[in-house]
N, C-alpha and C positions, 0 to 999 in steps of 0.2 A: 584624421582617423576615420576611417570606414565604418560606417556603423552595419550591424550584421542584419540579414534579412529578417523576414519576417513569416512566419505559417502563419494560417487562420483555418482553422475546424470549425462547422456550422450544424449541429444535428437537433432534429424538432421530437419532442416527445408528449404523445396524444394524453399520457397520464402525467398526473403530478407527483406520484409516490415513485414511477420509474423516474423521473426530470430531477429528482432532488438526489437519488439514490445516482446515479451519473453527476451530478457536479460534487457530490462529498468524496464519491471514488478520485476524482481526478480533482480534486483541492488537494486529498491528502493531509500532508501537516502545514499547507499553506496558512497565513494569514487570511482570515477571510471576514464580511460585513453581511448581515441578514436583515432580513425587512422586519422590522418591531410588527408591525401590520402584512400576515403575509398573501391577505388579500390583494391592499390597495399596491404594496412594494414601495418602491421611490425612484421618482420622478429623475433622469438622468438628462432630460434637456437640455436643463441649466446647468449640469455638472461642468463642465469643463468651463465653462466662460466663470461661474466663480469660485472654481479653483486655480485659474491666472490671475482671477481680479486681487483673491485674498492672500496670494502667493507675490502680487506687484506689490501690493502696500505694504507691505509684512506682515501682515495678522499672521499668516500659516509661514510656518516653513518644513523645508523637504524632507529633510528628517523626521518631523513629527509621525509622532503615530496615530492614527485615525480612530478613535473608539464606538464616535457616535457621530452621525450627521443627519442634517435635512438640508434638501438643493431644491430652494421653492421659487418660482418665479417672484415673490412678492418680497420673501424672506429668505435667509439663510441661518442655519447655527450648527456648531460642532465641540464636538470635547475631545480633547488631544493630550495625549500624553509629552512630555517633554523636560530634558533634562535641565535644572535646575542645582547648579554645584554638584555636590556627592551625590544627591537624592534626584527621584523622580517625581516630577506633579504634575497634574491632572488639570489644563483650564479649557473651562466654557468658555465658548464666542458666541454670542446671537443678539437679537434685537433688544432695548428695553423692553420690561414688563411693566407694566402703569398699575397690573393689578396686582395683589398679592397669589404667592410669594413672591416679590419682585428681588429681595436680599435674601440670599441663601445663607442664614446661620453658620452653616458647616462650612463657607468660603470665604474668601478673601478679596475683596474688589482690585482687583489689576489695574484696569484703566477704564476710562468712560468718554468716551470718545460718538460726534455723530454716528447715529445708524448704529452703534456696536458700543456693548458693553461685555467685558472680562470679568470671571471670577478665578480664581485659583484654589486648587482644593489638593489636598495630602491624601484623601482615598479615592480610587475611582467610583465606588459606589454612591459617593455623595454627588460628586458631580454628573453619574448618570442619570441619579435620582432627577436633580436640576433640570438639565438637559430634558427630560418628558416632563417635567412639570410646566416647561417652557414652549414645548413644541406639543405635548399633546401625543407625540407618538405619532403624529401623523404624518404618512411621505417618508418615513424616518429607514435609519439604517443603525445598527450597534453591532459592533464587536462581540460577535458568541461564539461558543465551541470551535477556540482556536488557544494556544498556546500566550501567542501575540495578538496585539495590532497591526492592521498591514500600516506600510510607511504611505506617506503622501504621496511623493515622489517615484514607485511604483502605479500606484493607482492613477496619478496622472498621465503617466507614462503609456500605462495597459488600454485607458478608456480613450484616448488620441490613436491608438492602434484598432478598436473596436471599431469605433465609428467612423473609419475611414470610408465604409461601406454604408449606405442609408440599410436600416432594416426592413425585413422585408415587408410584405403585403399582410402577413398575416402576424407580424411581429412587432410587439411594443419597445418600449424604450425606459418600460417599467421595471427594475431590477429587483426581481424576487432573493435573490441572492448572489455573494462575485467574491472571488477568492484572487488575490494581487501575490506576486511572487518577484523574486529578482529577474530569472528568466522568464514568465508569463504568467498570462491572466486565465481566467476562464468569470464567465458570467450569465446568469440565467435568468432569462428574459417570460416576465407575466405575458397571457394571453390578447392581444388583441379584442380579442371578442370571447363570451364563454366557450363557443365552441370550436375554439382555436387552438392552437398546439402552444404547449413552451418553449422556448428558444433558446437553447445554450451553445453559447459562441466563445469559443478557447483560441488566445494570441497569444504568441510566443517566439522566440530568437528560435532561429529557423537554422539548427547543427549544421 
């Protein structure tokens, strides 16, 4: 099976109210992920190396729906929606907490395993709660003003299509915001420096 080509659109925008008003136009009703901090954004460095890592072991699988993430060099953690018999629920992945809150009342411990502990939770709210109680918010990404969550297995897909290209000179790898679709991505990239432009870069199967 031939897999189908690929476009890639590249355009930089001096303001931030124009950079955001271009990736909501051209998200659409996509699924999309925004920076809880939309200062600092999050860190896509280590995006792809662990989302193979947690996709080899089985934490994640492709189907999941991505609600909330941090991809830190030190750490990782994420909250995923996923089917569960008839129902839908909602589990945390990320490091232990040695402080309090370290057991979320409103969840359910999954597994506890080296490096990674699960909770399982019946609302998304509880579990996002968790998820910044854990991470702080920082570096971080969540599911906002979208319908859905995007799927994994898009986003893995779209950001292996991104960065086939190093960013450029005056471009980070800090993602302010990134909307995942079956046919393509589009993703908009923090300043390099304050006085730097934003960088919004759209991949897509190429008709």
């Amino acid at each position: 099976m031939t897999l189908p080509a690929t476009s890639r659109q590249t355009r930089t925008f001096e303001d931030r109210a124009d950079a955001l008003a271009h990736f909501f136009l051209r998200a659409g009703e996509a699924p999309r992920l925004l920076a809880y901090d939309d200062t600092v954004g999050c860190p896509l460095d280590q995006a792809l190396g662990a989302i193979e890592w947690t996709a080899a072991v089985g934490i994640l699988a492709q189907d999941d729906l991505i609600h909330a993430a941090r991809l830190g060099s030190d750490a990782s953690a994420a909250v995923v929606e996923r089917k569960d018999g008839d129902q839908r629920v909602f589990i945390y992945f990320g490091p232990r907490m040695d402080a309090p809150p370290a057991d979320p009342y409103e969840g359910t411990l999954l597994y506890d395993e080296p490096g990674v502990r699960a909770y399982i939770f019946a609302q998304r709210v509880h579990a996002i709660a968790h998820f910044l109680r854990a991470t702080l918010g920082l570096g971080t990404v969540v599911s906002m003003l979208g319908r859905r969550a995007p799927e994994l297995r898009h986003i893995r897909r779209w950001l292996q299509a991104v960065f086939t290209e190093p960013p450029g000179e005056n471009s980070s790898t800090q993602m302010l915001a990134g909307w995942f679709a079956t046919g393509g991505s589009g993703v908009l990239f923090l300043p390099r420096q304050p006085d730097a432009p934003y960088t919004y870069c759209e991949v897509g199967i190429d008709l």
